[in-house]
N, C-alpha and C positions, 0 to 999 in steps of 0.2 A: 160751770156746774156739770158734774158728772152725768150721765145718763149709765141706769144698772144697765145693763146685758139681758135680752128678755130670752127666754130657754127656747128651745128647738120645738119647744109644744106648741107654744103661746105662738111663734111665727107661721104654725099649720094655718089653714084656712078654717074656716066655721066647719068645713064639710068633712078637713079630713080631722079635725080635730074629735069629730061625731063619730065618723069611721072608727079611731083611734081607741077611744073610750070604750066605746063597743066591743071591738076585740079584744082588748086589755079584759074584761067584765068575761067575755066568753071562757077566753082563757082562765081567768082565776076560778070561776064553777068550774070549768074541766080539774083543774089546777086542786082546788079542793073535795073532788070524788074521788079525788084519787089519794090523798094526802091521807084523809080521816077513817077511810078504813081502814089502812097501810098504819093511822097509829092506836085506833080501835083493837085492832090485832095483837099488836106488839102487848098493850097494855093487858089485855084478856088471857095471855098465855102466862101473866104472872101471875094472876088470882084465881082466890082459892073460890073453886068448882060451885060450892052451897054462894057464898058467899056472890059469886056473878050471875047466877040462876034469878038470885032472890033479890039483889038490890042495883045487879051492872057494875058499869066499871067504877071504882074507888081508891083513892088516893090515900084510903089508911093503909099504911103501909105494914101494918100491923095482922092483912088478911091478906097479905101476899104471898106465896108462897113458890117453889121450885118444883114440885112435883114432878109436873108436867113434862118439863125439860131431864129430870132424872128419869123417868120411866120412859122416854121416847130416846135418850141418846143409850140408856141399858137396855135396850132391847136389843138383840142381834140380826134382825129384820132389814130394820131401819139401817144398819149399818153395810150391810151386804147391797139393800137398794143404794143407798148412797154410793158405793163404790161402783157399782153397775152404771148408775149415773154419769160419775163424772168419764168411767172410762167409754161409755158408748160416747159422750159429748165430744171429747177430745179427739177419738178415733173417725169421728164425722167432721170434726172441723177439719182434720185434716187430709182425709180422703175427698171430701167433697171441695176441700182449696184448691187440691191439687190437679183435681180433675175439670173442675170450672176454668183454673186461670189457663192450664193448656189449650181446652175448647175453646174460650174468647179469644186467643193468640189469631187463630186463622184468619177467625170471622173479622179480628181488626184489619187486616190484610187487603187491600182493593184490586191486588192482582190474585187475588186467592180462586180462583175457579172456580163453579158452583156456589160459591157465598151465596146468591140470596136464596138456591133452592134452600140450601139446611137454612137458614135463617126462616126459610115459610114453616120447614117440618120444626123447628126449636120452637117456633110462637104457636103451632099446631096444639102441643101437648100441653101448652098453659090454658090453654081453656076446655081441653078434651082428653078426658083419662079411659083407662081401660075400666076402673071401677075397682070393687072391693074382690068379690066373687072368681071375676078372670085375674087376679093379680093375686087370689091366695093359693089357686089352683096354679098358677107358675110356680108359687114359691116352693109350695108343693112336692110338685115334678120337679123342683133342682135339689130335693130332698133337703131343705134348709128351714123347716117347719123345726122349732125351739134351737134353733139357733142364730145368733145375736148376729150372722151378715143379712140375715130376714128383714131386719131394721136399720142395715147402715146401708145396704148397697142401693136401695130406692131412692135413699137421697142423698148418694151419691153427684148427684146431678141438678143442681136447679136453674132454669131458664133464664130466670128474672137475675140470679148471681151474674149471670154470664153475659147478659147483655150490659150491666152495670162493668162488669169489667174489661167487656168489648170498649165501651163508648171511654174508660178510665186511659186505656191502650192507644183510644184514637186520637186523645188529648196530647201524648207526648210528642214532642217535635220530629217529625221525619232523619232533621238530620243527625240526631242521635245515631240512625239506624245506617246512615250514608257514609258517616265517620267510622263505623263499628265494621262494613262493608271496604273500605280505603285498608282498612287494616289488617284485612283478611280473616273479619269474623265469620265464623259459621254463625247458620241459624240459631243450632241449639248452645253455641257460645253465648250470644247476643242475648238472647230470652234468658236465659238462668244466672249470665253474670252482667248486664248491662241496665234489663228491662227490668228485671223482677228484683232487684234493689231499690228503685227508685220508684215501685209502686205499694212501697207501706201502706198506705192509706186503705188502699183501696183491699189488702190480702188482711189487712185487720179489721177490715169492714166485713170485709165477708166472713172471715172465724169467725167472728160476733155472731154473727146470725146462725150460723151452722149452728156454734157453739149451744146459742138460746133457743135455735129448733128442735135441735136434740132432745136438752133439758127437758125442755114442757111438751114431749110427746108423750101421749102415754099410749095411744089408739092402737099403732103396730106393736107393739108390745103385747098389751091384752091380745093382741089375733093371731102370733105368730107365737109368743114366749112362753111357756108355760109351769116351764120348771122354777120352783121359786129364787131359787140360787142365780137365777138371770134374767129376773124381773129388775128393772131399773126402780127408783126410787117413790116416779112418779103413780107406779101400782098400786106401792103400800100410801101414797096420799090418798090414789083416790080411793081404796078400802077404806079410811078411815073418815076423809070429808063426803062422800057420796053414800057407801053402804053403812056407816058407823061400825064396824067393825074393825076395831082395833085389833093389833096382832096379838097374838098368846103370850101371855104374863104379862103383858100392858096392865091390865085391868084383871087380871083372874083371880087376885088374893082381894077383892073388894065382891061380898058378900052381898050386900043391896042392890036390888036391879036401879034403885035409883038412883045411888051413888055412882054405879057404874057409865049410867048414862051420862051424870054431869063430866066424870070425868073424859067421857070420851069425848064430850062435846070439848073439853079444856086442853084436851090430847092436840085437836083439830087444829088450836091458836098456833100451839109448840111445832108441829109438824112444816108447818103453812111458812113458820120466820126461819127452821132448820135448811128447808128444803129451799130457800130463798136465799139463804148464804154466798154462794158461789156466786151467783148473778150482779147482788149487791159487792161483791169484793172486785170483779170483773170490769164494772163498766168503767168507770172513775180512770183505769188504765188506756180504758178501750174509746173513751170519749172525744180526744183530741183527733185521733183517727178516723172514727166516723162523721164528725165533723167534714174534713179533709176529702174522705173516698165519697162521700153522699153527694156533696157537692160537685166535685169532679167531674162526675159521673152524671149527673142530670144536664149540665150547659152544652153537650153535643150529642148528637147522633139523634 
């Protein structure tokens, strides 16, 4: 007589099977806070303004309408922050790659001299900043007040990047570097055509985050940017989801103060999924990698 196969659950113990269930439960609430506003949103930027005010979301598709998405991708605002966006994003993923994976190079280093003083002064500045006040007053003095390196050269640099690609560097086998040495590699041979091939993972780990720190800044921007021409995208969100204030011609040919409010409030859904594009086209590339470099990168140092 056969005997089925009993599944990997069933052969858990009573306790971790408790364990199991638990976390599984944890996760799916996380799992679904996050799901049902993300399609709460989606569905609210298609309906019509009266029509959500007065009954919420509705699957007659007969009160659906594109307004929202018409008057937020014809606005000229929107578009200029969009491109503001994406190019400070890019210009930070790759200034602050470049700058990170040279810094981790040394510190991976055991004969590197001084390593652990900078390693105390690099863990120094992750818990202790100069603040808002002495850091606008530099920007200041480098006379870089409304202009766009106010916002890329501060993060230039992040700690936490570079010890993640410290410990990614300390992972690869020495004798890579003993071979590459037999051979009569230089240094800077070795680093740009040996090392920094063979750590994908870890250089699209970190664009990602550059990438999506950029993105959803808006704070140095508001304190440094002013001119609107080089406000990034996330200014005209938050004019729109914090002060309600939508940009000119958004809403100016709508006569009703009340009409103007629902629509600004329908503006908010449209803005929220536009300005979320890039991220959601992004990761799905960027996944297999961060996988990979996250991993890496935690099991030593």
């Amino acid at each position: 007589m056969k005997h089925k196969k009993s599944s990997a659950f069933a052969r858990q113990s009573a306790g971790d099977r408790a364990l199991l269930i638990v976390a599984y439960t944890i996760l799916g609430l996380f799992l679904a806070a996050i799901i049902f506003p993300i399609i709460y949103i989606i569905l609210s930027s298609f309906i019509d303004p009266i029509t959500l005010q007065n009954k919420g979301v509705t699957f007659d598709f007969s009160k659906w309408t594109l307004m929202a998405y018409e008057r937020v991708l014809g606005n000229a605002q929107i578009w200029v922050g969009f491109k503001n966006a994406l190019l400070y994003s890019i210009e930070a993923t790759i200034l602050g790659g470049v700058v990170t994976l040279l810094a981790a190079y040394p510190m991976s280093r055991p004969d590197f001299r001084g390593r652990g003083f900078f390693n105390v002064i690099f863990v120094i500045t992750m818990f202790f900043g100069g603040g808002l006040i002495p850091t606008y007053l530099l920007i200041n003095d480098l006379n870089l007040l409304d202009n766009p390196l106010a916002i890329l050269l501060p993060c230039a640099f992040n700690v936490w990047n570079m010890i993640i690609a410290r410990t990614y560097y300390q992972g690869i086998p020495r004798d890579l570097q003993e071979a590459a040495d037999i051979d009569g590699a230089t240094e800077m041979a070795y680093f740009f055509k040996i090392l920094i091939p063979v750590c994908t993972p870890i250089i699209a780990t970190i664009s990602m985050w550059n990438f999506v720190g950029m993105w959803n800044s808006y704070f140095d921007a508001m304190i440094y940017l002013k001119d609107p021409a080089k406000q990034p995208l996330q200014l005209v969100l938050r004019s729109i989801l914090i002060q309600s204030q939508p940009e000119a011609g958004m809403v100016s040919d709508i006569q009703s103060t009340a009409e103007r409010a629902q629509l600004a409030e329908l503006l908010k859904y449209a803005t929220i999924i536009i300005s979320s594009i890039p991220l959601m086209i992004m990761y799905p590339f960027f996944q297999k990698y961060f996988d990979n470099g996250i991993m890496a990168g935690a099991v030593k140092g």
